[in-house]
N, C-alpha and C positions, 0 to 999 in steps of 0.2 A: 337610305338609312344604313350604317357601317353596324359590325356586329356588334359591338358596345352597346351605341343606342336601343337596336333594337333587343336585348336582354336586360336595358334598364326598362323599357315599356312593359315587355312582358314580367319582368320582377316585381313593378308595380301593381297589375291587374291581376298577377297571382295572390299580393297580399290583401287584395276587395275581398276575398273567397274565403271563407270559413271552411274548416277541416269538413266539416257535416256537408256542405254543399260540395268539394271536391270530391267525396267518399258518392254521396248520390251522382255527381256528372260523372263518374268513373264508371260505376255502373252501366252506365248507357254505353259507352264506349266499349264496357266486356260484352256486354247483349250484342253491339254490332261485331265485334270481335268473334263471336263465339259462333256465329253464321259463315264467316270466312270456311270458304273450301279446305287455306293453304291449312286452315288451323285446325280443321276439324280431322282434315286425313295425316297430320303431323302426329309423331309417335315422343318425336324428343323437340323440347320447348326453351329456349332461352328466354329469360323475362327479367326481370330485376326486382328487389324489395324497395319500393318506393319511399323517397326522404318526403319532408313533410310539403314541399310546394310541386309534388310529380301526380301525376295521375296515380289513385292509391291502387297498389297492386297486393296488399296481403291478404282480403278475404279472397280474390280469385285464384293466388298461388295455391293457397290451399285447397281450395276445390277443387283444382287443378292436378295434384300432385298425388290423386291416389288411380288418375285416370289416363294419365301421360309421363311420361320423364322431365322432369321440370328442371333446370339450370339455374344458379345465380352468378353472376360475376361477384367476384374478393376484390378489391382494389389493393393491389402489390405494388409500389413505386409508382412508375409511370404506364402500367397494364394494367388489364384485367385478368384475371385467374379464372375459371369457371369450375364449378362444384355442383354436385347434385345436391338440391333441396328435398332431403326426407320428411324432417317435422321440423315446427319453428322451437320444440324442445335442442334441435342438433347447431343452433344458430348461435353466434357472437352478435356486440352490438361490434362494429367496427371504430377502432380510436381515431380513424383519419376524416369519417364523414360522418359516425353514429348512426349509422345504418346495420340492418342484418345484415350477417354473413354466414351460409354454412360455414360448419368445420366439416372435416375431411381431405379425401385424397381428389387432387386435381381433375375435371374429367376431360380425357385429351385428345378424343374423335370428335375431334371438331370435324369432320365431314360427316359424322351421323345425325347432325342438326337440321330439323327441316325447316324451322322458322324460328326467328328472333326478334321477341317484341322489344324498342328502342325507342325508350324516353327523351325527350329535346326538349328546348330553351322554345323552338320555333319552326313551325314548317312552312312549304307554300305547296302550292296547285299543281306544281311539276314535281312533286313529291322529294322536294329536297329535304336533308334534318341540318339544323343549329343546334349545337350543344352547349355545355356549359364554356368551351375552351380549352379546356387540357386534351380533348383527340382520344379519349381514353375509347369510346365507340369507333371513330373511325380506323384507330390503328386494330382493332378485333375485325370490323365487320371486314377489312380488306382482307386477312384472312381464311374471311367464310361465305363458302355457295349458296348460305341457306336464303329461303324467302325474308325478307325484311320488312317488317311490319312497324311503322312510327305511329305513336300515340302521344296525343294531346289533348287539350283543353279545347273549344273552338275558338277563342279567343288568342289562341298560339300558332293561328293559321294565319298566313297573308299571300298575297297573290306573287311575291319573288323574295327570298332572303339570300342574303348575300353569302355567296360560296367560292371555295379555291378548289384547285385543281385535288388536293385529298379527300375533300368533303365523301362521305360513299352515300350516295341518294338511298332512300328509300322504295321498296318494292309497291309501297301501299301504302298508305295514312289513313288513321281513324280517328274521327274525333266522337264528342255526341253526337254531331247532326248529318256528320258526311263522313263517305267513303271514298279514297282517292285509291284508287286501283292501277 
């Protein structure tokens, strides 16, 4: 299946899912997240503000953010920008995706990162990630040391997805039912 196909399959299986049933399968996925060693002895956290077909990540940001250093990426051009998340009082929607965005000053120690949770289109079993297309992940995570943690749906899991040589694999995948370590 070429990367096309398989982000039309999964675009389709995303729209079966009611926001209510993505917000409870996400859940599951923080429960096994939240047992991860890399995650629990991590002091600074990259994560993302989830658009409405990603695994939902705004009640766990917040839970999150008064007990660790929490990061969002800004989408700038063709990067990603990274900014501390204080409150979702401090937040933009963004004109390019309509997503949150902190505002603020840049945070630029990217080697003080100890993990980075990373949304995809698609994973498989050898822990690779499929993203949307534009590389906006893999041109950050080449970048960065930290542990990389990819999260999905279980139905955004397959046994091989197709990768090029920039693809940056994943450290780990979570979904509800399995942990790919």
């Amino acid at each position: 299946m070429t990367k096309d196909e398989l982000r039309k399959l999964v675009r389709a299986e995303k729209k079966k899912v009611s926001l209510e049933e993505k917000k409870q399968r996400s859940e599951k996925i923080w429960q096994q997240l939240e047992t991860d060693p890399k995650f629990v002895s991590a002091s600074v956290v990259l994560l993302y503000w989830s658009m409405a077909d990603e695994v939902y990540t705004h009640d766990f940001v917040q839970k999150w953010a008064q007990k660790k250093t929490l990061l969002l990426p800004v989408v700038d051009g063709d990067t990603l920008r990274i900014k501390p998340f204080t409150t979702i009082d401090n937040m933009v929607i963004s004109e390019q995706f309509g997503i949150g965005e902190p505002i603020g000053d840049d945070y630029t120690n990217l080697s003080d990162i100890d993990v980075i949770i990373v949304p995809g289109v698609a994973f498989d079993r050898k822990k690779n990630r499929m993203g949307r297309g534009r590389g906006y992940y893999d041109r950050l995570l080449s970048t960065c040391d930290a542990h990389k943690i990819g999260v999905g749906f279980d139905f955004q899991l397959f046994d091989t997805v197709p990768t090029q040589p920039f693809d940056i694999p994943m450290d780990s995948v979570v979904t509800e039912t399995e942990v790919f370590l």
